[in-house]
N, CA, C and O of each residue as an XYZ file, in Angstrom:
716
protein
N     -38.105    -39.200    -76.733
C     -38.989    -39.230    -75.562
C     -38.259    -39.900    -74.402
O     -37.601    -40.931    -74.541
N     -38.472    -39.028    -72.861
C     -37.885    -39.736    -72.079
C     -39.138    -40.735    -71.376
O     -40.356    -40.618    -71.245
N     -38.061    -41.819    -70.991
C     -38.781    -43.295    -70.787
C     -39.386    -42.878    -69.321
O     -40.529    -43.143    -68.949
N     -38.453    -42.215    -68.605
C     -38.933    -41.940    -67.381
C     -39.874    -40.527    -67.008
O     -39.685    -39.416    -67.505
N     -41.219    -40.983    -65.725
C     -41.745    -39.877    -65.838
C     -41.106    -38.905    -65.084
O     -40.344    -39.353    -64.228
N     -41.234    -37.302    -65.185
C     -40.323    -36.483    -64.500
C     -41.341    -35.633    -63.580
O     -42.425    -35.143    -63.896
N     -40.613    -35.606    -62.261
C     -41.392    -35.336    -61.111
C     -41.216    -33.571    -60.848
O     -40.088    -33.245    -60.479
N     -41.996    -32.703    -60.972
C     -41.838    -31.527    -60.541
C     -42.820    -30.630    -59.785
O     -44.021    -30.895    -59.850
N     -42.406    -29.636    -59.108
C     -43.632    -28.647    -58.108
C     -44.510    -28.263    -58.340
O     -45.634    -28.463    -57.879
N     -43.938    -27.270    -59.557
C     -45.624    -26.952    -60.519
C     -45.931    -26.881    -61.559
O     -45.244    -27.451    -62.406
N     -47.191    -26.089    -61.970
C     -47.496    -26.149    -63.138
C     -46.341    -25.490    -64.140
O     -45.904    -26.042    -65.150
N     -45.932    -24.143    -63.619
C     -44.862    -23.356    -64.428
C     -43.138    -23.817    -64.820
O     -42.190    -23.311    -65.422
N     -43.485    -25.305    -63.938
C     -42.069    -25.926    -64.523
C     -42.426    -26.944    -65.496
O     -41.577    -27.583    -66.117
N     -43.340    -27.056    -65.593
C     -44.166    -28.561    -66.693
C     -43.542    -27.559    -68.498
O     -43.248    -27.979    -69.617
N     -43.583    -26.603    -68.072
C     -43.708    -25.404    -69.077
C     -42.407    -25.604    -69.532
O     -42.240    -25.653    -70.751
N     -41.584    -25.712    -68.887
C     -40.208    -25.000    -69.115
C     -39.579    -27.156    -69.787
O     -38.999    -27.249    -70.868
N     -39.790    -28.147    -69.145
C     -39.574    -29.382    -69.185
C     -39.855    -29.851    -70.551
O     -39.095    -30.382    -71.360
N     -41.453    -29.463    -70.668
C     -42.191    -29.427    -72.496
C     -41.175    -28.761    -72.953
O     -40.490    -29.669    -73.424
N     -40.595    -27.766    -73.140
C     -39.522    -26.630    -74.186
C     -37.980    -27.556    -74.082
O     -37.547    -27.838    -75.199
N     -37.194    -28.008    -73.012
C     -36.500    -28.787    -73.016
C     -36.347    -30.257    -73.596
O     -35.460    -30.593    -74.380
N     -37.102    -30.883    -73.217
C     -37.454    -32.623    -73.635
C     -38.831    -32.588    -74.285
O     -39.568    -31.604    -74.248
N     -39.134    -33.810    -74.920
C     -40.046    -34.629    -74.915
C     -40.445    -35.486    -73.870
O     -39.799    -36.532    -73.932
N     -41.608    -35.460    -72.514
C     -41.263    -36.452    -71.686
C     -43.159    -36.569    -71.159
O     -44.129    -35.968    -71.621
N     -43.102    -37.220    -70.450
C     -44.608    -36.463    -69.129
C     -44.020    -36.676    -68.440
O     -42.925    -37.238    -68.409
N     -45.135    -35.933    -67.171
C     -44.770    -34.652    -66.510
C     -46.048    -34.833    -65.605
O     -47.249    -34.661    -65.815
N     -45.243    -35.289    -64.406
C     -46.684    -35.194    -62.930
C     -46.053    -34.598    -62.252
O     -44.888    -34.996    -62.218
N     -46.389    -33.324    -61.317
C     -46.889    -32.009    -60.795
C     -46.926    -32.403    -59.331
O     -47.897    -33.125    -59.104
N     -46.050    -32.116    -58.086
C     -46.335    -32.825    -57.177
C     -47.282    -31.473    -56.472
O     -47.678    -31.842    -55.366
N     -47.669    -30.289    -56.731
C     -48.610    -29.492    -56.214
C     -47.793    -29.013    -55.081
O     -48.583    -29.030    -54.137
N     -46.594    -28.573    -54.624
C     -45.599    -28.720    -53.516
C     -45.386    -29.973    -52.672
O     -45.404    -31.185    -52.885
N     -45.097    -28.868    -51.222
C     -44.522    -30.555    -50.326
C     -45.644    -31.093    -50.281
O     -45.567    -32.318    -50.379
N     -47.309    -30.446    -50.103
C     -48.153    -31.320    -49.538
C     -48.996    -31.854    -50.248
O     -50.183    -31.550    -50.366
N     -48.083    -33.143    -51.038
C     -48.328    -34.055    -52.073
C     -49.780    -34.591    -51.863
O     -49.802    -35.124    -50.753
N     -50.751    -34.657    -52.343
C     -51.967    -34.846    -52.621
C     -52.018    -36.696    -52.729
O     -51.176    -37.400    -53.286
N     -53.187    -37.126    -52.061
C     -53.042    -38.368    -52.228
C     -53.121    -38.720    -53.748
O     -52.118    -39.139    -54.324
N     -54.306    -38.552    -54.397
C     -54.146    -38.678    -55.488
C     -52.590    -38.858    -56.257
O     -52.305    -39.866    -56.903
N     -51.639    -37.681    -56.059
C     -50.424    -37.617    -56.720
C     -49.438    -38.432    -56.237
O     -48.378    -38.622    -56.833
N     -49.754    -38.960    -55.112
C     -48.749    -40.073    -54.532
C     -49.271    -41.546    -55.048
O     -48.637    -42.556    -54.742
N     -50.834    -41.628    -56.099
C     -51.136    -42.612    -56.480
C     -50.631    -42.545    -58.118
O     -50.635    -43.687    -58.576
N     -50.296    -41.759    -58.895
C     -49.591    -41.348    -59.479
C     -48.427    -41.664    -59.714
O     -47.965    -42.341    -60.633
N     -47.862    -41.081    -58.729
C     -46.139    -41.449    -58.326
C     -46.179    -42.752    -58.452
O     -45.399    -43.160    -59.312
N     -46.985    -43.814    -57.753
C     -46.268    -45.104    -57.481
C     -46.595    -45.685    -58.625
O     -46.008    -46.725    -58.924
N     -47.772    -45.045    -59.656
C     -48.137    -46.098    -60.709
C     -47.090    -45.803    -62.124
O     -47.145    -46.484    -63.148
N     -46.269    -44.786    -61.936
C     -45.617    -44.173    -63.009
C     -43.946    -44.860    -62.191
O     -43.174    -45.183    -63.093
N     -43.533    -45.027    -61.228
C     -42.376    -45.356    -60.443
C     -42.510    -47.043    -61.153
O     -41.567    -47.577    -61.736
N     -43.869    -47.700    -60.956
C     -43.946    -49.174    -61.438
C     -43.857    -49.350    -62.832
O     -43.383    -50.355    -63.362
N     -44.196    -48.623    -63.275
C     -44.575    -48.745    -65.073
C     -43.149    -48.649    -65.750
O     -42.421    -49.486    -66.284
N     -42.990    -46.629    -65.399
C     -42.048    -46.709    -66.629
C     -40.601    -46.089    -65.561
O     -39.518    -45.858    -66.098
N     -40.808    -45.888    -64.061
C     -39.748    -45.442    -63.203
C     -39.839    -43.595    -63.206
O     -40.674    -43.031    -63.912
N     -39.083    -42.989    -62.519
C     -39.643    -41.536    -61.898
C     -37.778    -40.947    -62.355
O     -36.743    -41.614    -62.316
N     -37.986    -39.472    -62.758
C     -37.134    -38.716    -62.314
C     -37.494    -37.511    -61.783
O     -38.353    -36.892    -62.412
N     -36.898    -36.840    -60.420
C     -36.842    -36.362    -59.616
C     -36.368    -34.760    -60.164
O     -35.146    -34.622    -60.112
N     -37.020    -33.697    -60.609
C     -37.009    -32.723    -60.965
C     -37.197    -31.378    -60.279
O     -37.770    -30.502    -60.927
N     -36.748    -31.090    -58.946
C     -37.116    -30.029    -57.817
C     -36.336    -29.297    -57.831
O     -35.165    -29.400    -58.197
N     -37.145    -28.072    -57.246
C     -36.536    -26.674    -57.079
C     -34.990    -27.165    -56.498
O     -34.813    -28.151    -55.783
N     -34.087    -26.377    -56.907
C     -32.875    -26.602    -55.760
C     -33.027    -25.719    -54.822
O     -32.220    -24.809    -55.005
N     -33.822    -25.508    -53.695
C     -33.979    -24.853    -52.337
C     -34.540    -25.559    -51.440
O     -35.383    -26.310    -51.932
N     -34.417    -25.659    -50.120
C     -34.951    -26.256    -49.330
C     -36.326    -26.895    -49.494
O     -36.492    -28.091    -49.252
N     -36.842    -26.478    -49.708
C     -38.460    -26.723    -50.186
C     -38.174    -28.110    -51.153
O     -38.343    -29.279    -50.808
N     -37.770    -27.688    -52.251
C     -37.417    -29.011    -53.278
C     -36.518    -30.036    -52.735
O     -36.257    -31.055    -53.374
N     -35.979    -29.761    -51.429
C     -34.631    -30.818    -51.143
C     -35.613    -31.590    -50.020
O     -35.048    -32.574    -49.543
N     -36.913    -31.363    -49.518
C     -37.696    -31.825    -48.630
C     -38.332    -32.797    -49.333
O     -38.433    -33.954    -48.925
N     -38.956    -32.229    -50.814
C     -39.611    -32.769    -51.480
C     -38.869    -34.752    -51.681
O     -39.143    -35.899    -51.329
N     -37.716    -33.883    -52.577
C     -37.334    -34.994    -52.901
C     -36.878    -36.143    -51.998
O     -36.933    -37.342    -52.269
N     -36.360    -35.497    -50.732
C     -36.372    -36.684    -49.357
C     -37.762    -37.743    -49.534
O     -37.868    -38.902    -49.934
N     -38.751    -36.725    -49.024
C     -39.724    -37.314    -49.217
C     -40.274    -38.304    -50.220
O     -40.719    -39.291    -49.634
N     -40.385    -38.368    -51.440
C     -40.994    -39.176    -52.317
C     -39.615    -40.167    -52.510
O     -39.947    -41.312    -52.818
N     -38.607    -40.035    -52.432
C     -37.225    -40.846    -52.785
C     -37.321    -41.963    -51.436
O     -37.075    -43.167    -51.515
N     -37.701    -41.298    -50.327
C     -37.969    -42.244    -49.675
C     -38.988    -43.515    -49.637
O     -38.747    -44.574    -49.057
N     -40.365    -43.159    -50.485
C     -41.004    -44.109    -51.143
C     -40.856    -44.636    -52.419
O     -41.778    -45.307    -52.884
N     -39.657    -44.403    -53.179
C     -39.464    -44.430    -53.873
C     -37.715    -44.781    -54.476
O     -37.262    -44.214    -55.470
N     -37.171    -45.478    -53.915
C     -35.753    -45.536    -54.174
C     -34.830    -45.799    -55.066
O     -33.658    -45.427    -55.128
N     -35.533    -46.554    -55.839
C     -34.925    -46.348    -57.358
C     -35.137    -45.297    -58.089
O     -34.541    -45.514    -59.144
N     -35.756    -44.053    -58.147
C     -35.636    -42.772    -58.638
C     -35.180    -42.087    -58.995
O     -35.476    -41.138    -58.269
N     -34.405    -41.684    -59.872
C     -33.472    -40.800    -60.525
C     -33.783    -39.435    -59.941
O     -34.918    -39.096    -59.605
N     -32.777    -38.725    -59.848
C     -32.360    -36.979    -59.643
C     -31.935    -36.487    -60.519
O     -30.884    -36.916    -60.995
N     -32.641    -35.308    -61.112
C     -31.755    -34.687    -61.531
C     -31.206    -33.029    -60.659
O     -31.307    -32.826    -59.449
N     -30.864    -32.428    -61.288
C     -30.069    -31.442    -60.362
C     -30.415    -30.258    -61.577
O     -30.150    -30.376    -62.773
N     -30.944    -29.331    -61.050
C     -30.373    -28.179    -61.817
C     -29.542    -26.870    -61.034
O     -29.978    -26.512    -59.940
N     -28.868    -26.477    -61.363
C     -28.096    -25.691    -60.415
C     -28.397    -24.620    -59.938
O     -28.818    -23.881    -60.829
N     -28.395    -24.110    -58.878
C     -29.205    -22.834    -58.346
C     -28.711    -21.648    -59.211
O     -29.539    -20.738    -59.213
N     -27.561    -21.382    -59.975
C     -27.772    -19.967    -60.410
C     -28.288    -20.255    -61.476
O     -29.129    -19.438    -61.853
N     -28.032    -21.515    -62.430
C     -29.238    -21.564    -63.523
C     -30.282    -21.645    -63.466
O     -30.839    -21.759    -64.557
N     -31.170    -21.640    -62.231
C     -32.842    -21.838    -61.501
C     -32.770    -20.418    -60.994
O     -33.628    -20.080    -60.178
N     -32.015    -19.693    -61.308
C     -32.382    -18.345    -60.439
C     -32.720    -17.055    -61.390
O     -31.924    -16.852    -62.307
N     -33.731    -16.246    -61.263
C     -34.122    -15.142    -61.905
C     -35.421    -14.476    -61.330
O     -36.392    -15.177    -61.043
N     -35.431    -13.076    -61.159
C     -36.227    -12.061    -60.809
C     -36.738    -12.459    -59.080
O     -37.812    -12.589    -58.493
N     -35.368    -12.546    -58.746
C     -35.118    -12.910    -57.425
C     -36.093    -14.288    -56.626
O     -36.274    -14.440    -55.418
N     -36.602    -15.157    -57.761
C     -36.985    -16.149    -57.519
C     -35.827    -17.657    -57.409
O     -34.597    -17.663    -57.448
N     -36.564    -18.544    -57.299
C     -35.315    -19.713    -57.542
C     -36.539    -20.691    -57.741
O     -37.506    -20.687    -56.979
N     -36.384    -21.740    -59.101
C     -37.186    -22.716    -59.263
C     -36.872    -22.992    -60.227
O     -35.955    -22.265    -60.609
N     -37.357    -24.250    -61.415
C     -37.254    -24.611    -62.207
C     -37.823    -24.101    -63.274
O     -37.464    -24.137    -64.451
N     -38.970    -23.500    -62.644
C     -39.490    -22.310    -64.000
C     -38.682    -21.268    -64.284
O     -38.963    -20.497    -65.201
N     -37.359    -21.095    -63.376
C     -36.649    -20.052    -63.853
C     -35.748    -20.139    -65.301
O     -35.481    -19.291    -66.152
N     -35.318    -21.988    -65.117
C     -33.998    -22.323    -65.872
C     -34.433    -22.179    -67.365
O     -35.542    -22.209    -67.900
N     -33.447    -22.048    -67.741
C     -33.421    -22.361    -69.271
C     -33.893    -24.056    -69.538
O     -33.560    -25.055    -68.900
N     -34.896    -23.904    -70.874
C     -34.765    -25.301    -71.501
C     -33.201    -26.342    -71.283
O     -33.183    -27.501    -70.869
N     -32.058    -25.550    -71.681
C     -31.118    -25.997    -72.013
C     -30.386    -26.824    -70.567
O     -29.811    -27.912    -70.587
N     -30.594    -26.030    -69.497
C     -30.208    -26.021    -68.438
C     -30.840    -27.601    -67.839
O     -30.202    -28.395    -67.147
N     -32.303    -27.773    -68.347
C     -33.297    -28.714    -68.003
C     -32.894    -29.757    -68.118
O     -32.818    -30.688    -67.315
N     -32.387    -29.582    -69.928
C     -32.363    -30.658    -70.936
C     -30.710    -31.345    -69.918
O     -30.827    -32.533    -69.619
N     -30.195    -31.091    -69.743
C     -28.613    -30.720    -69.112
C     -28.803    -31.957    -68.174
O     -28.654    -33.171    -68.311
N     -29.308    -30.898    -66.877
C     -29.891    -32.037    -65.795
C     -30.393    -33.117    -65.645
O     -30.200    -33.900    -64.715
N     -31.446    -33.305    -67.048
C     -31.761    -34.764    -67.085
C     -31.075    -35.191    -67.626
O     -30.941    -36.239    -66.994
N     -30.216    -35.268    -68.655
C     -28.793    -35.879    -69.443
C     -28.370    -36.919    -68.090
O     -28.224    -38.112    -67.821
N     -28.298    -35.689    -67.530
C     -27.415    -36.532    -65.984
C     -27.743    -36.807    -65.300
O     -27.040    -36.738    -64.292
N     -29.084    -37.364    -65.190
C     -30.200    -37.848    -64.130
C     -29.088    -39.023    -63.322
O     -28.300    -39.568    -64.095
N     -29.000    -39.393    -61.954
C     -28.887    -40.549    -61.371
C     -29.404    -40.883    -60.565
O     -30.096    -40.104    -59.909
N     -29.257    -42.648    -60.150
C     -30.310    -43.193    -59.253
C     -28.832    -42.843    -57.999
O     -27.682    -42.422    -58.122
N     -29.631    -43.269    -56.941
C     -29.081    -43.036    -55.435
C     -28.550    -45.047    -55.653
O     -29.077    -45.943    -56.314
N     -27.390    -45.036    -54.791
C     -27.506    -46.076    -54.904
C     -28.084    -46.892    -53.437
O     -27.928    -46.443    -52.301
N     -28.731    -48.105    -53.762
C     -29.701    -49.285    -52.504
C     -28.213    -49.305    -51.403
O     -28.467    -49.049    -50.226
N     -26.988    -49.543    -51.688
C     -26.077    -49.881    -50.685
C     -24.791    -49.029    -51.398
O     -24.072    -49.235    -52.375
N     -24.948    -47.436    -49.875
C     -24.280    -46.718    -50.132
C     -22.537    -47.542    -49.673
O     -22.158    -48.389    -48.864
N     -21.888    -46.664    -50.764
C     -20.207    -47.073    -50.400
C     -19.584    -46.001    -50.253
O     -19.621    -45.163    -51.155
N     -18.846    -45.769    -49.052
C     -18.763    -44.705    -48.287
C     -16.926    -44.633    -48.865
O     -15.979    -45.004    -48.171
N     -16.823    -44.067    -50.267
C     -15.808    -43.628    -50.809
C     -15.160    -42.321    -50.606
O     -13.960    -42.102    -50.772
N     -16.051    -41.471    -50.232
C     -15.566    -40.188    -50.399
C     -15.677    -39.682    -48.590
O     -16.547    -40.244    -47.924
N     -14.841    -38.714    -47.955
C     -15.034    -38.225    -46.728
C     -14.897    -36.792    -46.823
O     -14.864    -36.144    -47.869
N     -14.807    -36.279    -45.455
C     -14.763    -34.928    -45.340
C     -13.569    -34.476    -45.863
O     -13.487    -33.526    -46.641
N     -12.283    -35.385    -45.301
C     -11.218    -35.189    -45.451
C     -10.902    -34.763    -47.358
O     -10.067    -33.881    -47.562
N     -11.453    -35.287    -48.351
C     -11.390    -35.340    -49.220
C     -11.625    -33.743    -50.187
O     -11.077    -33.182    -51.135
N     -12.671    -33.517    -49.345
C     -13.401    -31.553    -49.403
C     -12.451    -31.214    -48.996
O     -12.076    -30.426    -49.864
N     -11.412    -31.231    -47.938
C     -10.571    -30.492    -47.309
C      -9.273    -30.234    -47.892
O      -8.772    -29.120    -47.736
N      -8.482    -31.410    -48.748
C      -7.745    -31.546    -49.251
C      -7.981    -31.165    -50.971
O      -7.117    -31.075    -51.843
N      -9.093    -31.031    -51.057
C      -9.264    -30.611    -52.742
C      -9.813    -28.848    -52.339
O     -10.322    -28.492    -53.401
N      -9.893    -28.041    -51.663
C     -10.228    -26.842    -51.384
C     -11.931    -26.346    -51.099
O     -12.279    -25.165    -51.064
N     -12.858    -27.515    -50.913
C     -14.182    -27.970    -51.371
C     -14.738    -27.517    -49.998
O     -15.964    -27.410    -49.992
N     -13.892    -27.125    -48.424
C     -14.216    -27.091    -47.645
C     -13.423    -26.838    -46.166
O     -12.817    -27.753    -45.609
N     -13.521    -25.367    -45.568
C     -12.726    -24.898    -45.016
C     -11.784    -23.839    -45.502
O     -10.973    -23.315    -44.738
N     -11.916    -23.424    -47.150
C     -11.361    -22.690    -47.767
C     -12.220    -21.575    -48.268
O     -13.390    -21.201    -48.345
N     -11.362    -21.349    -48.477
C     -12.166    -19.253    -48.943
C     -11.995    -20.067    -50.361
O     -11.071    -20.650    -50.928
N     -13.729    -19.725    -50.698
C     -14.288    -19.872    -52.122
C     -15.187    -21.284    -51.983
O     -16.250    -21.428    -52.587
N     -14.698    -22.147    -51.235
C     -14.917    -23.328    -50.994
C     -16.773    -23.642    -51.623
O     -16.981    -24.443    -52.535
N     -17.417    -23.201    -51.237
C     -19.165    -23.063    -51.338
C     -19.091    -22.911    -52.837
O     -19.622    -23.810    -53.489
N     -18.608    -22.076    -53.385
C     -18.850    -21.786    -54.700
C     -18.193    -22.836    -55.624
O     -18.737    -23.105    -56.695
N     -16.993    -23.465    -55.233
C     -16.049    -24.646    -55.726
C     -16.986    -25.831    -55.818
O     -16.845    -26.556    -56.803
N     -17.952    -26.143    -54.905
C     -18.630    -27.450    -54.629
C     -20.119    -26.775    -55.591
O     -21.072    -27.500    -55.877
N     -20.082    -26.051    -55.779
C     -21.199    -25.863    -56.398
C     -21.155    -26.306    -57.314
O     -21.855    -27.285    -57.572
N     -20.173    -25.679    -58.333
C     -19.587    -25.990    -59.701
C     -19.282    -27.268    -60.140
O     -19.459    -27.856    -61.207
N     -18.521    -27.721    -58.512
C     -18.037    -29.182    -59.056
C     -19.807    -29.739    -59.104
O     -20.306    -29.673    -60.227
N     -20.571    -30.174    -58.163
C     -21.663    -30.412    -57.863
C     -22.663    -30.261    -59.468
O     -23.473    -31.106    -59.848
N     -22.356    -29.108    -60.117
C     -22.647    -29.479    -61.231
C     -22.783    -29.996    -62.268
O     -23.661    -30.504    -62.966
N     -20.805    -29.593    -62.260
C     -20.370    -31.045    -63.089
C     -20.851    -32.573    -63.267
O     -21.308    -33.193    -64.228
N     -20.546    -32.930    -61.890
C     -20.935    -34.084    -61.848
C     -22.978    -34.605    -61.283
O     -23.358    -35.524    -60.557
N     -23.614    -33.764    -61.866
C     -24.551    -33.664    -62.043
C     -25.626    -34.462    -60.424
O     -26.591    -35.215    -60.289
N     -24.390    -33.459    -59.246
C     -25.285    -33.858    -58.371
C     -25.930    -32.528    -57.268
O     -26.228    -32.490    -56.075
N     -25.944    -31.454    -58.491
C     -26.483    -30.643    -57.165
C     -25.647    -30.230    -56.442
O     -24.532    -30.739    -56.331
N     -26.103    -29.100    -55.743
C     -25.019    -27.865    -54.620
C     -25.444    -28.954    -53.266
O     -26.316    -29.823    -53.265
N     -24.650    -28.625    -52.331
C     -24.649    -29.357    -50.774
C     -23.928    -28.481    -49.833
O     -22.938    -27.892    -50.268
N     -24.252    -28.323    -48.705
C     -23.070    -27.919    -47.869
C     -21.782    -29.213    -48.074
O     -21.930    -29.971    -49.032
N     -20.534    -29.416    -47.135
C     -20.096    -29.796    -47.396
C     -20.652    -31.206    -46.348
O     -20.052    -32.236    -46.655
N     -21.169    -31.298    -45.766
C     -21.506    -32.585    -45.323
C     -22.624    -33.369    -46.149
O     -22.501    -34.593    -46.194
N     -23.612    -32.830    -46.752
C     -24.609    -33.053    -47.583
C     -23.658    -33.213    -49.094
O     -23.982    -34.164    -49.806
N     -22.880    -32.603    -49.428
C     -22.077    -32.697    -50.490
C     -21.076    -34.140    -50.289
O     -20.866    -34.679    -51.375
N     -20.487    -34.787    -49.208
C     -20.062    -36.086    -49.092
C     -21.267    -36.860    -48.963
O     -21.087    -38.018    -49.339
N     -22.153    -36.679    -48.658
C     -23.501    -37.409    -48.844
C     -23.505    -37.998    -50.393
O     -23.256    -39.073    -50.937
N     -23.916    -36.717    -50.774
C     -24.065    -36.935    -52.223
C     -23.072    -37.387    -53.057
O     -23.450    -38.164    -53.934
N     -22.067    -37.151    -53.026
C     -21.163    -37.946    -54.352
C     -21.014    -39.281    -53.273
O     -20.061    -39.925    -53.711
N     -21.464    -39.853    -52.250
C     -21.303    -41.401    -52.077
C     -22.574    -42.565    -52.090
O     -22.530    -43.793    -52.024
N     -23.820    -41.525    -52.216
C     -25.192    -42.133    -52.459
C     -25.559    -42.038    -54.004
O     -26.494    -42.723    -54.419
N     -24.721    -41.054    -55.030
C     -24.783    -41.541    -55.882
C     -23.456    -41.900    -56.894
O     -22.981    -41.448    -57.936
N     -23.297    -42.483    -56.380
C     -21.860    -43.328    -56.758
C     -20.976    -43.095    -57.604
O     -20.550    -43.905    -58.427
N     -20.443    -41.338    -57.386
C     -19.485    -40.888    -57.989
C     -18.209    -41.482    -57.776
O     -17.695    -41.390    -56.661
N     -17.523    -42.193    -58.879
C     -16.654    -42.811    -58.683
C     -15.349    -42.375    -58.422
O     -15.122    -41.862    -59.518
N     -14.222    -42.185    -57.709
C     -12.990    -41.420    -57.828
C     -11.993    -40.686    -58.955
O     -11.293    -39.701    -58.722
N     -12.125    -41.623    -60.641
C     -11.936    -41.208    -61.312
C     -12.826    -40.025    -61.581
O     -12.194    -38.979    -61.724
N     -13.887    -39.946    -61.665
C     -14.771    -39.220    -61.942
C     -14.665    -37.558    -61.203
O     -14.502    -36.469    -61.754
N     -14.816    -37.880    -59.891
C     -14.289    -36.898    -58.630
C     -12.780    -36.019    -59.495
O     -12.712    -34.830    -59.809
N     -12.002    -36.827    -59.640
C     -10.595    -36.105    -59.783
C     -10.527    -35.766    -61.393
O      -9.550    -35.202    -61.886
N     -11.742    -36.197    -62.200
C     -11.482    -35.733    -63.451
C     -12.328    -34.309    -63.696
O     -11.946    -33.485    -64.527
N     -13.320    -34.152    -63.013
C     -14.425    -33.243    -62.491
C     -13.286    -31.827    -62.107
O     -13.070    -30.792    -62.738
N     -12.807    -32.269    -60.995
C     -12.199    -31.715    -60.273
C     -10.681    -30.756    -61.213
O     -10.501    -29.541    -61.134
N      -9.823    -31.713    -62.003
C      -9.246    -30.935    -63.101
C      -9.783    -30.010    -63.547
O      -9.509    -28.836    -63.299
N     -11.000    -30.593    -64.588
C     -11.890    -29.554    -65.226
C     -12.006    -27.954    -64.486
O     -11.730    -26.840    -64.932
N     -12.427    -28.309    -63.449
C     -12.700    -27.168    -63.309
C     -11.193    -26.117    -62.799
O     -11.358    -24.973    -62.377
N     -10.612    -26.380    -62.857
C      -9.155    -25.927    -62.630
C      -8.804    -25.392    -63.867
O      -8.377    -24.239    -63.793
N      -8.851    -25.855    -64.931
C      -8.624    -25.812    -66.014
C      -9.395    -24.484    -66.743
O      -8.903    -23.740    -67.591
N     -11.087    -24.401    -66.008
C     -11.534    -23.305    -66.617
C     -12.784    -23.137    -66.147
O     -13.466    -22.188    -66.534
């Protein structure tokens, strides 16, 4: 059983989360979180702490702004848009259990005091940005390291708010070279 409760859009991803984990499971009803569910959120964030389970599309990347902002110790997880994608939809009811189970493995918190390790320059020099393929490279890596697709400015966002460490970056980064 996971300790933390896991935050998702709707009912048809509660579905797919039950088949993956053992966990509960509060429903934020989309972006326009219901008071009720924001009383929810904070009593499950105090108790046992929140992970962050959203569509990867704009819609889910609003979401999670939103409640992460009341909420900052919160875990993310990420599932990757072509594993959330089917019958020309994109959501979490699309993914596989496995895909689920995956993402929360690799849940992380954002960190309270970002350290601004990684730059643009860094995308540029690893092929992550400005290069033909580049979008699809950061995706993959983005997977790897279990933070989600980004453009490439939202993608230095992310590996420095959640504190992908440099070893990590360049061992990621092999990998996927490798295969």
């Amino acid at each position: 059983m996971i300790k933390e409760i896991i935050v998702v859009e709707g009912q048809n991803d509660v579905a797919v989360v039950k088949r993956a984990v053992e966990a509960d499971v509060i429903v934020t009803g989309g972006a326009r979180i219901r008071r009720g569910v924001w009383q929810q959120l904070e009593t499950a964030y105090a108790r046992r702490g929140l992970i962050l389970l959203l569509d990867p599309d704009q819609a889910g990347d609003a979401i999670r702004r939103r409640i992460s902002s009341r909420f900052p110790l919160a875990k993310h997880a990420f599932v990757p848009r072509r594993a959330a994608t089917a019958n020309n939809d994109v959501g979490i009811e699309q993914a596989s259990p496995e895909a689920v189970a995956s993402a929360l493995a690799m849940a992380r918190s954002e960190l309270v005091e970002v350290v601004e390790l990684f730059s643009a320059q860094d995308l540029y020099l690893n092929g992550l940005a400005g290069a033909p393929g580049a979008e699809e490279k950061r995706a993959r890596l983005g997977e790897r390291l279990g933070i989600g697709y980004g453009n490439a400015r939202q993608f230095v966002n992310r590996l420095n708010r959640y504190g992908i460490r440099r070893e990590e970056f360049e061992s990621a980064l092999a990998a996927l070279k490798e295969g």
